[in-house]
NUMILUM-563059 format. One record per atom (N, C-alpha, C): residue in three letters; x, y, z. Coordinates in steps of 0.02 Angstrom, whole numbers, plus 50000, padded with zeros to 5 digits. Layout:
BEGIN
ALAXYZ;...
This chain:
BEGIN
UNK500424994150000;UNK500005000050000;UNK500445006250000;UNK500225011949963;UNK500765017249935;UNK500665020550026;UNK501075023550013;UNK501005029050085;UNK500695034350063;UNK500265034750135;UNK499905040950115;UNK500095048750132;UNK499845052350072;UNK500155058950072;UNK499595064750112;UNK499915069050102;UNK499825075950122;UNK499105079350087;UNK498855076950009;UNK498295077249969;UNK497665071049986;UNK497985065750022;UNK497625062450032;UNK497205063750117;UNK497665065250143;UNK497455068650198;UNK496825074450189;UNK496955079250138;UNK496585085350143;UNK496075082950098;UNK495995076650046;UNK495335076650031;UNK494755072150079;UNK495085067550127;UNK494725065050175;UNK494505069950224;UNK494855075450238;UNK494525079450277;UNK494135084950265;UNK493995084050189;UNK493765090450157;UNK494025095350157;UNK494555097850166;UNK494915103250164;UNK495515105350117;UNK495815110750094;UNK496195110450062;UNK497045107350076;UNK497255108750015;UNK498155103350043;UNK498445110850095;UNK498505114850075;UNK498885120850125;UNK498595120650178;UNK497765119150191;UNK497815120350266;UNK498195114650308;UNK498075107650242;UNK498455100950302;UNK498935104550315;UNK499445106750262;UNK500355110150291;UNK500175114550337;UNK499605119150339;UNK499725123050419;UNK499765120650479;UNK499075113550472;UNK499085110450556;UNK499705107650565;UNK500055104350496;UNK500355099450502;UNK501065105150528;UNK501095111050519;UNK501745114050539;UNK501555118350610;UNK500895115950644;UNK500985117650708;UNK500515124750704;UNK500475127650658;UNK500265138050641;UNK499345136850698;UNK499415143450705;UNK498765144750752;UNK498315147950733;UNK498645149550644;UNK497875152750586;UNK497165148450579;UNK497185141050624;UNK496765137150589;UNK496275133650634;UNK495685134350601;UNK494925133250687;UNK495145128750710;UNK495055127550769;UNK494945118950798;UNK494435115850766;UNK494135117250739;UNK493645114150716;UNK493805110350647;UNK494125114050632;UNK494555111350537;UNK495235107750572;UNK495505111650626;UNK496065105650641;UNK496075098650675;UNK495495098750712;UNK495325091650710;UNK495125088550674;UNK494705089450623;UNK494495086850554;UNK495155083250510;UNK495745087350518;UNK496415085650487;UNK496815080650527;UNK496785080850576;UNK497145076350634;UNK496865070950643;UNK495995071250632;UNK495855064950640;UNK495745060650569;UNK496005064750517;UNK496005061450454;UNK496625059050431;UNK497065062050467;UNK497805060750467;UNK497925053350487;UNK497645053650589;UNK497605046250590;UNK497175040650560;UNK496765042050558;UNK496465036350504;UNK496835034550471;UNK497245038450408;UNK497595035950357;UNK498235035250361;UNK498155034350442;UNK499175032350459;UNK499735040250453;UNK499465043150421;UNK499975049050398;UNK500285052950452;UNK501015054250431;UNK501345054950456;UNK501795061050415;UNK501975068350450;UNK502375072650393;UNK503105070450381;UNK503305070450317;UNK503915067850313;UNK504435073250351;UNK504925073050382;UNK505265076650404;UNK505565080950374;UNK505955077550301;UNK506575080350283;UNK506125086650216;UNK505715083350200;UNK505205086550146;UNK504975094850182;UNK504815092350254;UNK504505097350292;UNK505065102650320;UNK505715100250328;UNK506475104450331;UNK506635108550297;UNK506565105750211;UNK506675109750164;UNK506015114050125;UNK505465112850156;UNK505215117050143;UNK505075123650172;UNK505265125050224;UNK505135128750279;UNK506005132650298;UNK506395126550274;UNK507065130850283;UNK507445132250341;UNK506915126650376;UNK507035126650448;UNK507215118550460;UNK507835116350491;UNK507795109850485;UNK507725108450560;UNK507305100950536;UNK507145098450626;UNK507455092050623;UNK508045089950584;UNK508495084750583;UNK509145086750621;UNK509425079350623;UNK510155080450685;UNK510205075450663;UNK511215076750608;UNK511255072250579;UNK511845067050650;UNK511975060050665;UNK512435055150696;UNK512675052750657;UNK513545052550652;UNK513885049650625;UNK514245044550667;UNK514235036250684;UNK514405033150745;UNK515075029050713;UNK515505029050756;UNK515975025750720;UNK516185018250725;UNK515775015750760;UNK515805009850780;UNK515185006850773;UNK514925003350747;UNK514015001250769;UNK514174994850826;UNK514514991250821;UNK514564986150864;UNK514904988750931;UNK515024991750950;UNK515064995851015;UNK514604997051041;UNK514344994651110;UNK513984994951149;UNK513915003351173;UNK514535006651187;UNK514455012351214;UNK514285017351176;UNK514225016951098;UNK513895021851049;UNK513275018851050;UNK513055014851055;UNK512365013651054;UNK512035018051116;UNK512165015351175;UNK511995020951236;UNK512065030251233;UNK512595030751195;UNK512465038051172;UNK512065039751135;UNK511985036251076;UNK511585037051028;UNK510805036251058;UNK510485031651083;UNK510095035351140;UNK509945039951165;UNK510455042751203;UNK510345047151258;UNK510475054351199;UNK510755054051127;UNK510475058651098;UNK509835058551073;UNK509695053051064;UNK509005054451029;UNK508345054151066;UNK508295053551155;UNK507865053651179;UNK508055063851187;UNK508495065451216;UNK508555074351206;UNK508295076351147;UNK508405074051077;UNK508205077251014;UNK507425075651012;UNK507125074251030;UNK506635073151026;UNK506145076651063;UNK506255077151120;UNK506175081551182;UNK506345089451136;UNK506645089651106;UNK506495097851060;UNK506315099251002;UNK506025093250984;UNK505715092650925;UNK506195091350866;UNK506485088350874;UNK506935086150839;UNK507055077850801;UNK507255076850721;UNK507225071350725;UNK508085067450721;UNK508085061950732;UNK508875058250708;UNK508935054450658;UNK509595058050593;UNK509855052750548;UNK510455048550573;UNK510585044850553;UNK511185042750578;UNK511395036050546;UNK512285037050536;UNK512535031250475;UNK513195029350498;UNK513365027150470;UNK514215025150494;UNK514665024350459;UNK515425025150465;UNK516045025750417;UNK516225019250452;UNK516135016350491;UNK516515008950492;UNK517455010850508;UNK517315016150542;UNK518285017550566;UNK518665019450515;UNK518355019850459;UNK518885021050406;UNK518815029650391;UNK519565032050393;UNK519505040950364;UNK519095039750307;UNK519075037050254;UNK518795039150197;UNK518295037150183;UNK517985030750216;UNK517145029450215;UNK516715034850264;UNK516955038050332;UNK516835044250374;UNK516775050150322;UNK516965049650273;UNK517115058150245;UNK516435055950198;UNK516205048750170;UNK515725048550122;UNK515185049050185;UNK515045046250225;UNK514625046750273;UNK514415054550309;UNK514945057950307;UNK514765065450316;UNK514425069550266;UNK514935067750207;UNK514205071550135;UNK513615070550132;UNK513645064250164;UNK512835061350158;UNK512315062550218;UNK512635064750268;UNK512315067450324;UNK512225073850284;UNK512585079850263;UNK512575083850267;UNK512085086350202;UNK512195082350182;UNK511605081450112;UNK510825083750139;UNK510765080650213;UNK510015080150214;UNK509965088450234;UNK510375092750246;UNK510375099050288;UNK510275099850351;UNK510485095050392;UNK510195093150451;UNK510345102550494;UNK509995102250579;UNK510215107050600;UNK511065107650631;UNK511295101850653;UNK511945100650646;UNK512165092950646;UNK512695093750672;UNK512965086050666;UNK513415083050734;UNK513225075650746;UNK513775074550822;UNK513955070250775;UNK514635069750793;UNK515225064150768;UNK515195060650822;UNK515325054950819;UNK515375051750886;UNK516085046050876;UNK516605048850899;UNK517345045750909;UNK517785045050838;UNK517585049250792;UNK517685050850711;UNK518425049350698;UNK518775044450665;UNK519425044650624;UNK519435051250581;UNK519135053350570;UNK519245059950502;UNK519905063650514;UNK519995067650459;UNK520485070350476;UNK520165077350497;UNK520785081250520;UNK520295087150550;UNK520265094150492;UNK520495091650436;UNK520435095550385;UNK519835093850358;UNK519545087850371;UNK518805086650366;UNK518435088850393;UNK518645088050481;UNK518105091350530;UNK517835098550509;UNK518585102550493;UNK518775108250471;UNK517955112650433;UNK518005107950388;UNK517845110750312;UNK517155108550344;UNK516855104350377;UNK516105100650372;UNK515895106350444;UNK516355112150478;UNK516055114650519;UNK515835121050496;UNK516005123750435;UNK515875128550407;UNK515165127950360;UNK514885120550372;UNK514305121650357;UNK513725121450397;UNK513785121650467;UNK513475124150533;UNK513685118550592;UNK513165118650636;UNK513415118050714;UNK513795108850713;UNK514175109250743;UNK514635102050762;UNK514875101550817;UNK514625094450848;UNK514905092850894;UNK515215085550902;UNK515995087650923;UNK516265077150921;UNK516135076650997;UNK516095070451012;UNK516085067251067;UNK516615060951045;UNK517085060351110;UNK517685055951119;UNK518005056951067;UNK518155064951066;UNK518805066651031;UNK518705076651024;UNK519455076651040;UNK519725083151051;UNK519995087450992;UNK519595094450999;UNK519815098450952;UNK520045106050972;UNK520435109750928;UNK520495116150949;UNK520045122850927;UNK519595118650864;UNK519225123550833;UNK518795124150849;UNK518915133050867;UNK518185138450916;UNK517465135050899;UNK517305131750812;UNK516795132850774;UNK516265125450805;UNK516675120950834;UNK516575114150857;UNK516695114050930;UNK516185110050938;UNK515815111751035;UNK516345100951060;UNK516305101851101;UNK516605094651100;UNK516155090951184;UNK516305084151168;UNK515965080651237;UNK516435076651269;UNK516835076251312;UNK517275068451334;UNK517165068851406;UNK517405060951407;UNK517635059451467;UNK518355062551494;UNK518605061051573;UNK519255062451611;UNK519435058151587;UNK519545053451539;UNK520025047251512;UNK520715047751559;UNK521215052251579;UNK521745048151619;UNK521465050151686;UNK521155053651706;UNK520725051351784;UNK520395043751780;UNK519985043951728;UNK519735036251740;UNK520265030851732;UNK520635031251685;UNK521185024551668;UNK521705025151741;UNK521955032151807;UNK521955029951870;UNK521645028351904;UNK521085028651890;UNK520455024651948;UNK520675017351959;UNK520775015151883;UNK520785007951863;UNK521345004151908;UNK522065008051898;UNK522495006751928;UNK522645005951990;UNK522275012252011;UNK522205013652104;UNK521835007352128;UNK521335005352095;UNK520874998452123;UNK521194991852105;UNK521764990352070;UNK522044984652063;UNK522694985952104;UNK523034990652116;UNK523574990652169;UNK523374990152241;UNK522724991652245;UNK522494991952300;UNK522394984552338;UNK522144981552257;UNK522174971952268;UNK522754969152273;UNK523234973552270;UNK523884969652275;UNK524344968652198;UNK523864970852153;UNK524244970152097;UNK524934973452089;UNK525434970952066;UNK525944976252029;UNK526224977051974;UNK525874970251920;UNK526324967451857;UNK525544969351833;UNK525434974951807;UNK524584976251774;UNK524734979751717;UNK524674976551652;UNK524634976551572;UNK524244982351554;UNK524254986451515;UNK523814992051468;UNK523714989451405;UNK523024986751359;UNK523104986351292;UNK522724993951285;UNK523084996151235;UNK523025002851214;UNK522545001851149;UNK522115009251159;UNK521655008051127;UNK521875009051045;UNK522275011851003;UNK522575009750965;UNK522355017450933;UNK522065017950857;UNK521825025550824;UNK521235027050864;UNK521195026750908;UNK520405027250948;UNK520615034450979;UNK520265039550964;UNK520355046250991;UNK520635048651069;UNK520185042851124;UNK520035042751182;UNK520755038651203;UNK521055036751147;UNK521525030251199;UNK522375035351214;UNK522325039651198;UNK522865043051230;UNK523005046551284;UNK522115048851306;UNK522085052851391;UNK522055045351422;UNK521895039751411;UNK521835032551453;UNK522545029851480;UNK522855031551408;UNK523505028051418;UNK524125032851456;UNK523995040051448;UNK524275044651489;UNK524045044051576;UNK523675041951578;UNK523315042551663;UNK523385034751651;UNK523665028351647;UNK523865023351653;UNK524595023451657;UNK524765027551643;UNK525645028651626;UNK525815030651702;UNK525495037451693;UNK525575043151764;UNK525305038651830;UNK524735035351819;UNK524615032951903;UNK525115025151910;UNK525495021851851;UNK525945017951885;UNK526615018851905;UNK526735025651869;UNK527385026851912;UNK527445031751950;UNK526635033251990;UNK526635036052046;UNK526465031552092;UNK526525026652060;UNK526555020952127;UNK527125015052123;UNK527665019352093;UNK528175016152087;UNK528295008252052;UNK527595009351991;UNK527735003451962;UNK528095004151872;UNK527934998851848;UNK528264998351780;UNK527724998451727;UNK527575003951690;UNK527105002251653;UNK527254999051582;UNK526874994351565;UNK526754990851501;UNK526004991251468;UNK526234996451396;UNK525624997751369;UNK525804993251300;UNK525244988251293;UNK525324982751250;UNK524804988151180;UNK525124988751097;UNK524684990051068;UNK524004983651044;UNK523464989951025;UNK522914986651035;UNK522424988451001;UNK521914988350996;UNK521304990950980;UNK520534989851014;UNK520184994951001;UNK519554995951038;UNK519044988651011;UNK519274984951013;UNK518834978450984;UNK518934971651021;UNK518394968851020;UNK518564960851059;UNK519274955351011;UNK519164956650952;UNK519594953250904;UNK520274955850954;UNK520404962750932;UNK521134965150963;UNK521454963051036;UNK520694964051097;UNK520944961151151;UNK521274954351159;UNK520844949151105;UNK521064943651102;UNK521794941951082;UNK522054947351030;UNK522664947150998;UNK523084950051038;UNK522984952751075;UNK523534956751141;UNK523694951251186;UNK522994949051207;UNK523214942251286;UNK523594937951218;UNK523654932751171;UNK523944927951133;UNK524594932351123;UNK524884937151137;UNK525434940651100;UNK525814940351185;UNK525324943751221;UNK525704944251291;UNK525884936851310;UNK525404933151330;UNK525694926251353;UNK526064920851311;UNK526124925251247;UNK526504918551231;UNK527214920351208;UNK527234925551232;UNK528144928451251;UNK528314924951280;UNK529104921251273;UNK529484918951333;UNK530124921651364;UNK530094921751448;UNK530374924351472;UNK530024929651513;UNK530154929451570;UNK529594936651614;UNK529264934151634;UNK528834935551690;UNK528494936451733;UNK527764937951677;UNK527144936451674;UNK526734938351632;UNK526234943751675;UNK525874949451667;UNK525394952351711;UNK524884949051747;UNK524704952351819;UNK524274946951828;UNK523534951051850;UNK523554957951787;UNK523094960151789;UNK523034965051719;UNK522684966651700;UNK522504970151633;UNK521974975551648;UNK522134981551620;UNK521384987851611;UNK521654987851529;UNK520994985651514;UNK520824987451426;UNK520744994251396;UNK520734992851364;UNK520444999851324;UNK519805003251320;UNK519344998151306;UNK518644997251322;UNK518434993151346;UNK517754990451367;UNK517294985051384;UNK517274979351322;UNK517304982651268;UNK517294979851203;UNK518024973551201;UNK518334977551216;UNK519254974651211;UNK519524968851275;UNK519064970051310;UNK519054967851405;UNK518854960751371;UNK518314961551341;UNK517944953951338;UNK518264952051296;UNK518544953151250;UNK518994947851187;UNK519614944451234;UNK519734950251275;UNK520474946951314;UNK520244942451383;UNK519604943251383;UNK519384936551442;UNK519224931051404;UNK519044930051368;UNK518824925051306;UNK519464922151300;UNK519884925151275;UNK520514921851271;UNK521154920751310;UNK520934922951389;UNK521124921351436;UNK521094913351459;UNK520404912751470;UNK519934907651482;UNK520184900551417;UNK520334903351358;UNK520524899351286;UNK521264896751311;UNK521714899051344;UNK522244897651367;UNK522364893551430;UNK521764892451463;UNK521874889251527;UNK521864894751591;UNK521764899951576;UNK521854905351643;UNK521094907951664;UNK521004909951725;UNK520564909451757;UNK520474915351786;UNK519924920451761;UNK519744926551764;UNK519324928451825;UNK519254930651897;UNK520014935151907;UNK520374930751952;UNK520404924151952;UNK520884920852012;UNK521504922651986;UNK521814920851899;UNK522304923151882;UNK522274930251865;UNK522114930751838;UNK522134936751796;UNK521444941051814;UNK521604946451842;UNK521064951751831;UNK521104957451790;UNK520344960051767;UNK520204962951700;UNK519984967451720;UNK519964973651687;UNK519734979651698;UNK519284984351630;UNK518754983151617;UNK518624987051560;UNK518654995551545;UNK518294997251511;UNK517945006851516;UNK517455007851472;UNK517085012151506;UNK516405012351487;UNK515865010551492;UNK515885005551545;UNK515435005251577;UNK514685001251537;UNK514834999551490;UNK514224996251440;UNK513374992251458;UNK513234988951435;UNK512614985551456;UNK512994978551454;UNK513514978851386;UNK513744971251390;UNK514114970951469;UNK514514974551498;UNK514924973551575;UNK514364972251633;UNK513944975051631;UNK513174973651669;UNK513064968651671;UNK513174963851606;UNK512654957351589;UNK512964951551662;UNK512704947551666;UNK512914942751754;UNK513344938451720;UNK513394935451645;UNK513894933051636;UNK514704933151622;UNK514564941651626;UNK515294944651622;UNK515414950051674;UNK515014951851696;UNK515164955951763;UNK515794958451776;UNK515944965751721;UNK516604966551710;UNK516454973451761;UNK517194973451797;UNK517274976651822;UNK517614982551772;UNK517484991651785;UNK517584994851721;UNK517425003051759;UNK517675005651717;UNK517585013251732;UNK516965013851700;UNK516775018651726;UNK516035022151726;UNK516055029851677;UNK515505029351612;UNK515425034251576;UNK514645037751605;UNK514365040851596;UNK513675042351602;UNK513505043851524;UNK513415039951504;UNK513165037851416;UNK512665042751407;UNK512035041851447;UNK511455045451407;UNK511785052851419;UNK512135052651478;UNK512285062251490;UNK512775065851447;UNK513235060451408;UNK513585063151325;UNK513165064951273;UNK512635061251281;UNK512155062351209;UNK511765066851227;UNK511665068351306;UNK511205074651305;UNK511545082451306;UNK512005081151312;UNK512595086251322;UNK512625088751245;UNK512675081051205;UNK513075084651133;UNK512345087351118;UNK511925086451108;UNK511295089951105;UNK510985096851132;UNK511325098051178;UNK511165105651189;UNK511585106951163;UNK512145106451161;UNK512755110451120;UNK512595112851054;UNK512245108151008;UNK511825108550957;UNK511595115350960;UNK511065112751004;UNK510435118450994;UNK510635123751018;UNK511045123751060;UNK511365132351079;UNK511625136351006;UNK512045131850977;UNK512385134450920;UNK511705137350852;UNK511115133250872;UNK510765133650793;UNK510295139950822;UNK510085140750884;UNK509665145450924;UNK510305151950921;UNK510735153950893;UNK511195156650913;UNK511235160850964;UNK511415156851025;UNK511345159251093;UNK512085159651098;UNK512625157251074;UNK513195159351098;UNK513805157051029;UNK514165160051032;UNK514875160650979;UNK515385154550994;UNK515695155251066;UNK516095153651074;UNK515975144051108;UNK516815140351091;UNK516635132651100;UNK516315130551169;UNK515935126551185;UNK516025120951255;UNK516245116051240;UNK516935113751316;UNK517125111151299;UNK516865104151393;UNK516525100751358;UNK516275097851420;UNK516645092551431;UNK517005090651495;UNK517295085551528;UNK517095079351585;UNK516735076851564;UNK516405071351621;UNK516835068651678;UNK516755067551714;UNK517025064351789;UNK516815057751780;UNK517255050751780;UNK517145044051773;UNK517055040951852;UNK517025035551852;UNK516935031051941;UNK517015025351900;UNK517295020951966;UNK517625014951956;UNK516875012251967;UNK516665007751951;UNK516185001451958;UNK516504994551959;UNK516724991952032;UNK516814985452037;UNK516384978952019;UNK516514974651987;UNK516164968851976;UNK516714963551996;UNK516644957751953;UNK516954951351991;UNK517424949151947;UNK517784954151904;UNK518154952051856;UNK518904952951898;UNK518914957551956;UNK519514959851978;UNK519514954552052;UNK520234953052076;UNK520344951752144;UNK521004951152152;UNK521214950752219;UNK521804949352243;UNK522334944952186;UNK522894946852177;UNK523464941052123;UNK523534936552164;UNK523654930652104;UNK523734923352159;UNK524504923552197;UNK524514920452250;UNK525054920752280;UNK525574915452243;
């Protein structure tokens, strides 16, 4: 069945097609008496105004384009959320697509956001280059989340990444750890404040740090623990903080694939705090993001910029917390 339009609407209700576009754009030229006639002919026939039709006609857009860089990441999904329950809440709708980590599938994914004219755009943890960011902010409001910029024109969202990556540390020295591994999050925007505040809180506790390269993915964690333990010679760690929650579980998986026993041997530390670390069968112990409060954040930032209420960047910094689960304990003696 075709979808129904905007003409089909106004001849079920007897009325003309411009008045449907008035009720349908909210205007207060029009009786209650004719606008319920339209509303309730609307639902009958399912109809619904198209958004992007209704953007460009009016010149006013009520789109917000998401660019996510990961779809299999638990913790863009939770943002992506917590933007789109805020966008909505202002009348706002969400596109949203993905570059798959790659600079140059991100740059086709931005034309194509930007195609729709949205009112602006959140990147969310973007490879681009910033001669991209550059050029795509000069066509209105932008905001990245989990990743840092200097340009006035772009509002930004992160976490304390090396406050949280010492949280991690402080709670496994505290267990007694002292041989505790870093896989680094690898081109991941976020993995250099992690690995700086992993660096800084072990040799303020007079330990040795080892930052194993890595990546933000379960595949990679897996390839870090098979690379670490099967060095010979040394002492092996007898504790790990990942990069992510994402990276945590590949390297328990293949902990467990080796004969080691998560956390009697080896304890794990994720970040970010996910729904997957929640779940009772992995009960990862992990730093704490407040997910929906990034996506509601990058969302006013938005609308400040399109309401032009202010010129100049925000640059918002979240405060992380350790969340213990049962992935961490005492090293075996």
């Amino acid at each position: 069945m075709a979808r129904p339009t905007m003409t089909d609407v106004a001849e079920l209700a007897g009325v003309s097609r411009a008045l449907v576009s008035l009720v349908m754009r909210g205007s207060s030229n029009v009786s209650s008496l004719r606008r319920d006639a339209v509303l309730a002919a609307a639902a009958e026939l399912g109809y619904t105004p198209h958004q992007m039709a209704r953007s460009l006609a009016s010149r006013t857009s009520t789109v917000l384009g998401v660019m996510v860089s990961d779809l299999r990441n638990a913790f863009f999904v939770d943002v992506v959320e917590g933007i789109d329950a805020a966008a909505r809440v202002a009348g706002f709708e969400m596109v949203i697509n993905t570059g798959g980590r790659s600079p140059v599938r991100e740059r086709v994914a931005l034309r194509s956001l930007l195609s729709f004219r949205p009112a602006g755009i959140v990147l969310l943890s973007p490879v681009l280059s910033a001669a991209a960011i550059t050029e795509a902010s000069g066509q209105g409001p932008l905001v990245l989340v989990s990743r840092t910029t200097r340009l006035s024109s772009v509002d930004t969202v992160n976490d304390d990444g090396a406050t949280g990556a010492a949280l991690a540390v402080d709670h496994l020295v505290r267990l007694g750890h002292t041989r505790i591994a870093h896989f680094d999050g690898g081109r991941a925007s976020v993995a250099t404040a992690r690995r700086q505040g992993y660096t800084a809180a072990m040799r303020r506790h007079g330990l040795d740090p080892r930052v194993v390269a890595s990546e933000h993915t379960d595949v990679a964690g897996a390839k870090a623990v098979r690379q670490v333990w099967g060095e010979s010679g040394g002492l092996p760690p007898t504790a790990v903080l990942a990069g992510n929650d994402f990276n945590a579980i590949g390297a328990i998986s293949a902990l467990e694939e080796i004969g080691l026993r998560v956390p009697r041997d080896v304890s794990v530390v994720g970040y970010d705090n996910t729904s997957l670390a929640a779940m009772g069968h992995v009960s990862l112990t992990t730093i704490d993001q407040p997910r929906a409060e990034v996506g509601r954040l990058a969302v006013a930032a938005l609308l400040e910029r399109v309401r032009g209420e202010r010129d100049e960047p925000v640059r918002h910094l979240l405060q992380s917390t350790l969340v213990v689960r049962a992935t961490t304990a005492p090293p075996p003696p």
